[in-house]
N, C-alpha and C positions, 0 to 999 in steps of 0.2 A: 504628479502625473494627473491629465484631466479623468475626472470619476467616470467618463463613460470610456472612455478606454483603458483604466484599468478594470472596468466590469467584464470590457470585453475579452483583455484578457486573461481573467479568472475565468470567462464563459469558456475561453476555448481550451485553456489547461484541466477543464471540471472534464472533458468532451475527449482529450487525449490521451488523460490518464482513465477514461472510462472503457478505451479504446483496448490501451494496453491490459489494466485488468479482466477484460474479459479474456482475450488471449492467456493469462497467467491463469487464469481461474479453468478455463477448458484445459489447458498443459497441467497442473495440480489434478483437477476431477480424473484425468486418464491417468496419472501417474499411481493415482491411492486405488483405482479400479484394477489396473495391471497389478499392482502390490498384492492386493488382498486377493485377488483369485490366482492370483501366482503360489499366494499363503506366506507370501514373506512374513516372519516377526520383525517385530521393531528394532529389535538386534541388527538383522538381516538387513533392513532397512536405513539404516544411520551405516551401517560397515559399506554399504554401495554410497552415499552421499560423503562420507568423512575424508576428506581430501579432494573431492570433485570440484572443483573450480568452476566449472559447466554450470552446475546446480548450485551453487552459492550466485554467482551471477543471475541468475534465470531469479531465486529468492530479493536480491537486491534490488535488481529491477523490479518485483512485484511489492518489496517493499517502501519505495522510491513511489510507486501508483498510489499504491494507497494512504500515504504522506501527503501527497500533492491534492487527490480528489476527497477526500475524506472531509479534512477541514473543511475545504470549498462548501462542499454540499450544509456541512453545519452551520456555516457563516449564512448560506442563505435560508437555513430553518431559522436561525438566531434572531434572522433579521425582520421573516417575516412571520412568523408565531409570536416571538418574544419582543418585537420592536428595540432588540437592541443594535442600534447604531454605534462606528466611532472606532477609535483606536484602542478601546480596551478591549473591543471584544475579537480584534483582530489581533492584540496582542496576544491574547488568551488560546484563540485558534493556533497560532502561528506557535506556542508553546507547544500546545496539543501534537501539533504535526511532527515538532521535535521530536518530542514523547514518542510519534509512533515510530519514526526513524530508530530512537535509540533503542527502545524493545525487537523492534522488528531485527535489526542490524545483529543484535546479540542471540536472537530466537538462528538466524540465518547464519553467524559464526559459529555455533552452536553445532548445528549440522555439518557443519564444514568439521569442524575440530576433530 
């Protein structure tokens, strides 16, 4: 693919997943703010998420954002602090983002279970 169209679109995947994370990050802020002046325990807390389908989705999706914009963003620190250029460091990133996939996935089954 020509390098200025796939910058651009790394530019607008950095821009939709910053889109969505803020949505996920406002829905999470109000969710721990409801909990804790509710006074739920974390018992209390995992027993209303454990089976919800609702809220495992709502997790995946947030975890899916921050997969996608995360690396992006460090590719461009990588590139322009550290001058590294090339397919290693995007191999490296694109591992990275696994990585947050497979935690995040298990962090989010986790709650489900």
């Amino acid at each position: 693919m020509h390098t200025a169209r796939r910058e651009a679109r790394l530019w607008l995947a950095q821009r939709a997943s910053a889109a969505i994370l803020g949505i996920c990050v406002v829905v999470h802020l109000i969710t721990i703010i409801y909990a804790t002046r509710g006074g739920l325990s974390g018992a209390e807390i995992l027993a209303r998420t454990r089976g919800n389908a609702a809220w495992l989705a709502f997790y995946v999706v947030f975890v899916l954002a921050v997969a996608v914009h995360v690396p992006i963003g460090l590719r461009a620190i990588a590139t322009e602090w550290l001058g590294w250029h090339g397919r290693t460091r995007d191999a490296v990133l694109i591992a990275f983002g696994v990585a947050l996939v497979v935690m995040g996935f298990g962090a989010a089954w986790g709650l489900f279970l």
